[in-house]
N, C-alpha and C positions, 0 to 999 in steps of 0.2 A: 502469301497475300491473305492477309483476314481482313474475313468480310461481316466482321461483328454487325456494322450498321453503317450508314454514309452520315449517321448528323447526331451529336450530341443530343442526349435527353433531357429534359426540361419537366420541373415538375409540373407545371403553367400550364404546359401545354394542352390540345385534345386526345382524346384518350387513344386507342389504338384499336385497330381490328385485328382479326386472325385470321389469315393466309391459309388454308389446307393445300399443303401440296404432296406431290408423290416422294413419297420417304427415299431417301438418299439423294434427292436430285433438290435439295434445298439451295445448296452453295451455287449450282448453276441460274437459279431463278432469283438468288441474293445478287449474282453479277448481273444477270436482265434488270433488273430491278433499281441497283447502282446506276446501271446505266440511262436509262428513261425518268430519272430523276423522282422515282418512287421512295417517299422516305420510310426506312424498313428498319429492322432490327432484328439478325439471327443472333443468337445467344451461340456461343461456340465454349467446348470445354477440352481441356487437350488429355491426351490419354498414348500410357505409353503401352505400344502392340507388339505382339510378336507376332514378325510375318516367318517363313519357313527358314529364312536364313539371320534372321537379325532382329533385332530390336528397332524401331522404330516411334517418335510423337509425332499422333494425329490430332488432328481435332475434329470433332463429331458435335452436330446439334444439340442442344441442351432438351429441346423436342421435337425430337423425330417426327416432321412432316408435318412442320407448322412453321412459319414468319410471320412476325407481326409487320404490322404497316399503316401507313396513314397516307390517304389520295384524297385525290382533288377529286369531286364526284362524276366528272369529264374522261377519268383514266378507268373507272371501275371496265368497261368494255374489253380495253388493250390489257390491262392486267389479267383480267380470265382469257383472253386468247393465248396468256405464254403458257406453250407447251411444261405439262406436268402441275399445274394449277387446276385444282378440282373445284373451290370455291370461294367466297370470300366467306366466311363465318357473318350470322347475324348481326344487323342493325342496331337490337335492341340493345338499352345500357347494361344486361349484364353478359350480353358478348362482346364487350369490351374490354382493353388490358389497361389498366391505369399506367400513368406514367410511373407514377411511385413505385408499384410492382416491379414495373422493367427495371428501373435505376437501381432497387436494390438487389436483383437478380445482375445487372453488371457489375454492381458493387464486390459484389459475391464473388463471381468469378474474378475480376481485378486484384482480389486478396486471395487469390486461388484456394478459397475456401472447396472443400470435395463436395461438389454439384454434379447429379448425375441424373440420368433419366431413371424412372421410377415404372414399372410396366404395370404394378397392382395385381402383380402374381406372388405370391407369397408357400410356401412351404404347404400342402396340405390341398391345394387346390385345382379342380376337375378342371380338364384340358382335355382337347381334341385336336391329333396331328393333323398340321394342314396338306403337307406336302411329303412327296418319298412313297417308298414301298408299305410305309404304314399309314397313310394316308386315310384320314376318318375316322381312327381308332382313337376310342377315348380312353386317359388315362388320370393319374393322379401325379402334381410335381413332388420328388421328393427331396430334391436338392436344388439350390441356385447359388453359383457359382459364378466362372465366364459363361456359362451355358447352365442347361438345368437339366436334369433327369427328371423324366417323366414315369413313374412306375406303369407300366402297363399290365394286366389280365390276360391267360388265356382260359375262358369262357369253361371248355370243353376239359379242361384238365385241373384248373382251379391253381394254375399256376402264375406266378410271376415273372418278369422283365423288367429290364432298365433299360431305358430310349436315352441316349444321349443326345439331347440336338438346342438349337438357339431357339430364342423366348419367341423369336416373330416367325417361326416355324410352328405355333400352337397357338390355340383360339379357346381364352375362356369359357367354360359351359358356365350357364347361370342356373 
């Protein structure tokens, strides 16, 4: 079942908000949403995985732990009540998503042009483990990949490591 959106885009129309919700639990708050007749739009892109015995095509968010949407100013209540919704994004006009934006972002993926989420960690840049036995430890990426090494220090000896782990396992230092 894909749950790209319940209603055609239009370039006329009003423009969109943006949905924060809790990352992975998009596609469940796209069927709440389908359902109460909220007009939304996840972006989905398909991606082929390897799970431990096979191959498999998913499809994953275009951005992780966002939908857009458009309500009637009567639903804003019942929309922050569905579980794993943290906010509606600003009011103001530039926390809005133009239609044009979106249409050419489905565009994109309709010609299954390679769309993919972007984290804005780049080669070279200070990170701090969030999670696990190295937990706090700040390091430097050195590699991205499916995942990314993280070069780490140890302090006391002037040595190095390599951390193997995913991008949302690290938290840019600025």
């Amino acid at each position: 079942m894909r749950l790209a959106s319940n209603r055609e885009l239009s370039v006329d129309a009003a423009p969109w908000h943006v949905l924060h919700v809790q990352a992975r639990h998009e596609r469940s708050i796209a069927r709440y949403l389908s359902v109460h007749a909220a007009d939304f739009y996840l972006p989905l892109y398909s991606e082929r995985v390897r799970w431990s015995d096979r191959y498999v095509v998913t499809e994953r968010p275009l951005f992780p732990g966002y939908i857009f949407l458009r309500y009637a100013p009567d639903q804003r209540i019942s929309i922050l009540s569905i579980p794993g919704v943290f906010r509606i994004m600003g009011d103001e006009p530039r926390n809005l998503v133009s239609n044009l934006e979106l249409m050419r972002i489905r565009e994109g993926l309709a010609q299954n042009l390679h769309l993919r989420p972007y984290s804005g960690v780049v080669v070279g840049t200070r990170v701090r483990v969030r999670s696990g036995a190295l937990e706090g430890v700040d390091g430097v990426v050195r590699e991205l990949r499916q995942n990314c090494e993280v070069l780490l220090s140890l302090a006391a000896t002037h040595q190095q490591f390599l951390l193997k782990t995913t991008l949302d396992n690290v938290t840019v230092l600025v």
